[in-house]
C-alpha positions in Angstrom: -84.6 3.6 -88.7 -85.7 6.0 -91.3 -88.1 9.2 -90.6 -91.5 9.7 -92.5 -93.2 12.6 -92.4 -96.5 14.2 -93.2 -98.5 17.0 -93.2 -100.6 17.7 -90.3 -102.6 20.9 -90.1 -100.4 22.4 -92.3 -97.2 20.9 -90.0 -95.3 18.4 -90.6 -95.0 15.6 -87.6 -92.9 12.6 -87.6 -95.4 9.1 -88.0 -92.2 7.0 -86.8 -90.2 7.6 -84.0 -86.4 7.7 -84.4 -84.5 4.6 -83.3 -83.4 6.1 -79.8 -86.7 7.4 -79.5 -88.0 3.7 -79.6 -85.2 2.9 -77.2 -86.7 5.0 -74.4 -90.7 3.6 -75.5 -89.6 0.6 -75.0 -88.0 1.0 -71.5 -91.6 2.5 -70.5 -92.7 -0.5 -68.5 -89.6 -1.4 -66.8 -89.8 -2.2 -62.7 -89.1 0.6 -60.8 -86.8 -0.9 -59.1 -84.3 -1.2 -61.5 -81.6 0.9 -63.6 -83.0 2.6 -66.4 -81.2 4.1 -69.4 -81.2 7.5 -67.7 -79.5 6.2 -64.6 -75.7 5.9 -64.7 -72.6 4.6 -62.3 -69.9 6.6 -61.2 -66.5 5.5 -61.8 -64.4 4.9 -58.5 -62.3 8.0 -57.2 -58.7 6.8 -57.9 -57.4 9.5 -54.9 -59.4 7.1 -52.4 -57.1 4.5 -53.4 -54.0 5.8 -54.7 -51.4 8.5 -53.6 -48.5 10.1 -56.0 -45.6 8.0 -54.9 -46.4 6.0 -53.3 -46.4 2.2 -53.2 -49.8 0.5 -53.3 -50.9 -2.7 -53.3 -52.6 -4.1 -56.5 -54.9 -6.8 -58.5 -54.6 -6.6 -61.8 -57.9 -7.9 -63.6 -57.5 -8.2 -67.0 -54.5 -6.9 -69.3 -55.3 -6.0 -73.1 -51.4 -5.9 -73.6 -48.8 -3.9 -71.6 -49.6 -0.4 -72.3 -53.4 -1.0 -71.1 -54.5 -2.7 -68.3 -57.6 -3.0 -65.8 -56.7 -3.6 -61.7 -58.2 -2.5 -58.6 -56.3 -1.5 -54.9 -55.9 -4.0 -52.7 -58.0 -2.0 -50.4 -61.3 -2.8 -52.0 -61.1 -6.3 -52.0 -63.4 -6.5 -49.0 -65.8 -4.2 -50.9 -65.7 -6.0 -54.2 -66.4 -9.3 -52.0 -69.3 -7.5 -49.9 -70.9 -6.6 -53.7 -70.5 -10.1 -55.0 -72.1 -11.8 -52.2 -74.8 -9.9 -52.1 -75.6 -9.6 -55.7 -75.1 -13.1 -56.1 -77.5 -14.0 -53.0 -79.6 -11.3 -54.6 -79.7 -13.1 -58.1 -79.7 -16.4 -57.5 -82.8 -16.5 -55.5 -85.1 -14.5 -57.1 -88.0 -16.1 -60.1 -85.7 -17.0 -63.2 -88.4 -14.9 -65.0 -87.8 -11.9 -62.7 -85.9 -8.4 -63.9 -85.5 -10.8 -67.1 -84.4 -9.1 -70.1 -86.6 -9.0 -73.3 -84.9 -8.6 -76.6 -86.5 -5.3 -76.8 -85.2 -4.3 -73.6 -81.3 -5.2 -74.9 -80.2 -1.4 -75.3 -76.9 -0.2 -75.4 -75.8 1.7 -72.6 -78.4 -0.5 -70.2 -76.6 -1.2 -66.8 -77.6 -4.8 -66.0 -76.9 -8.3 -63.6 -74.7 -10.8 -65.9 -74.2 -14.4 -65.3 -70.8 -15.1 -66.3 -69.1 -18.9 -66.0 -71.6 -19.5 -63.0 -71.4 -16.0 -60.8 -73.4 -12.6 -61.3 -71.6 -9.9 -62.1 -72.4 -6.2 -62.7 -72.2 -4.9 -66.2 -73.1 -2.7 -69.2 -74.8 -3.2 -72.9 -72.2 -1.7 -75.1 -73.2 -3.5 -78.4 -76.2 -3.9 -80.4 -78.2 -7.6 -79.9 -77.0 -10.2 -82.9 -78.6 -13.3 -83.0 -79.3 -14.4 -79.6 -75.9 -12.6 -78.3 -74.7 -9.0 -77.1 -71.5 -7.4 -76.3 -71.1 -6.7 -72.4 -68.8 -4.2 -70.4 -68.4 -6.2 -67.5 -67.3 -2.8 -65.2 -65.9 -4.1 -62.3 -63.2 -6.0 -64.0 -62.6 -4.1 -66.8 -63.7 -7.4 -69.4 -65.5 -7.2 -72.7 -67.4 -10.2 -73.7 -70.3 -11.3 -76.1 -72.9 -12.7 -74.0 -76.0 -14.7 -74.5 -78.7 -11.8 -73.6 -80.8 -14.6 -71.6 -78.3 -14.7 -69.0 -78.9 -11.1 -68.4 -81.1 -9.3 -65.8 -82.0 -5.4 -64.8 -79.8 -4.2 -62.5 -80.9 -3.8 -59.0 -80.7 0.1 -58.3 -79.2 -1.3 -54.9 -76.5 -2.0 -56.4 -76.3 0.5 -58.7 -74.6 2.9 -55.7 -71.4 1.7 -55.8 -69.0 2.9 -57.9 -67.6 1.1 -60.5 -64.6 -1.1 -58.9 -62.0 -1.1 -61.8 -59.6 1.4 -63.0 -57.9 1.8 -66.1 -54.3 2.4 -66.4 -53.1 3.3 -69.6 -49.4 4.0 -69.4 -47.2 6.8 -71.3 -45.0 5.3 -74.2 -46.9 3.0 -75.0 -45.4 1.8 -78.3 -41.5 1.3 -76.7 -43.6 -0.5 -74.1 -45.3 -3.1 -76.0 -42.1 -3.9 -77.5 -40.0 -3.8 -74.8 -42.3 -6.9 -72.3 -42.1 -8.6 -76.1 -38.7 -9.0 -76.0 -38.4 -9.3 -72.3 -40.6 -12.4 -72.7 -39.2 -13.6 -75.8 -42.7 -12.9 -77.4 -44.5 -14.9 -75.1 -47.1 -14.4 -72.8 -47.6 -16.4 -70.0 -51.0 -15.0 -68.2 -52.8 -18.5 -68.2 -56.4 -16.7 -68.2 -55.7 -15.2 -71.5 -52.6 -16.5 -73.3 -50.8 -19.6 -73.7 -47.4 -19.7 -73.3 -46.6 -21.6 -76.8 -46.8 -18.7 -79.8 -48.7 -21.2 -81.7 -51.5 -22.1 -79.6 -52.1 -18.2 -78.9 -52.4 -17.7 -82.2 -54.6 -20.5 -83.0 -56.9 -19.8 -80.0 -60.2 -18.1 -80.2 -60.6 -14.3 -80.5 -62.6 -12.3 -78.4 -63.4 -8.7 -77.9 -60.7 -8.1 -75.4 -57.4 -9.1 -76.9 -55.7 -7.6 -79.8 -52.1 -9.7 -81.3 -49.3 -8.2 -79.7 -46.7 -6.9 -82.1 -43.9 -9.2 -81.7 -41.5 -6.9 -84.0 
């Protein structure tokens, strides 16, 4: 959004607000129960979880390829349960026209409830709103998806205190990597969330924001 300006007792004063200005106006009347722009999530202490050398149990979430992937310790599955529960008890009582997002309310960087294939799940606006869609950080597993912004809610500050429950591992040499679990695999992938095993349905499948082709040499 563009600036104008004019002349006011011999100042000049800004008759439009910049765009992130009108970001925060418009998150003016929000409940005061839920997260704002200005409140943020921590993201988990991986030394709670994890010791140097030592073997640990672990889910992996979602993998972009190889190099980069999303998992949690098995030591906070009973957590991550504990959350889900309760944000889904949480969500799916409450009016279907309460903590409901406007379209002027869809800003990036918004902490909010999604409904995602039939559960509630924490997440984050990291895209602008197209159409009747937005692109969602879902931060507990580490997914990026577009997401019809009606299926979104403000955020509960309750559970806005836990720390996000998905860490990122991004390995070193991650080129030799990539092509090594190619050729280990014969250029297949067999994770049935995310890839079929034949080359030709993969690459016929639909793209979304969290998968990239793997170079297959």
């Amino acid at each position: 959004m563009e600036e104008s300006c004019e002349h006011v007792d011999g100042s000049i004063a800004s008759t439009k607000p910049c765009s992130s200005v009108w970001d925060w106006i418009n998150m003016l009347d929000m409940p005061s129960e839920v997260m704002g722009l200005s409140r943020t999530i921590p993201k988990v202490d991986v030394l709670s979880y994890f010791v140097e050398r030592e073997i640990t149990n672990v889910r992996v979430l979602h993998m972009l390829n190889p190099n980069r992937l999303w998992l949690r310790s098995a030591a906070q599955e009973q957590l991550v349960e504990k959350l889900y529960d309760e944000l889904n008890e949480c969500y799916n009582h409450i009016g279907s026209d309460r903590w409901r997002l406007e379209t002027s309310k869809v800003q990036h960087g918004l902490y909010c409830a999604v409904l995602y294939e039939e559960v509630w799940q924490r997440g984050r606006i990291v895209g602008p709103l197209i159409g009747s869609r937005v692109k969602v950080h879902f931060i507990d597993t580490g997914l990026t998806e577009l997401v019809d912004y009606r299926h979104l809610k403000f955020l509960a500050t309750s559970f806005g205190t836990l720390n996000i429950l998905d860490i990122i591992l991004k390995q070193s040499n991650g080129a030799w990597l990539n092509e090594k679990f190619a050729s280990i695999v014969s250029a297949q992938w067999t994770g049935s969330t995310y890839l079929s095993k034949s080359k030709d349905e993969y690459r016929k499948k639909k793209y979304t924001y969290n998968e990239r082709y793997p170079r297959f040499g």
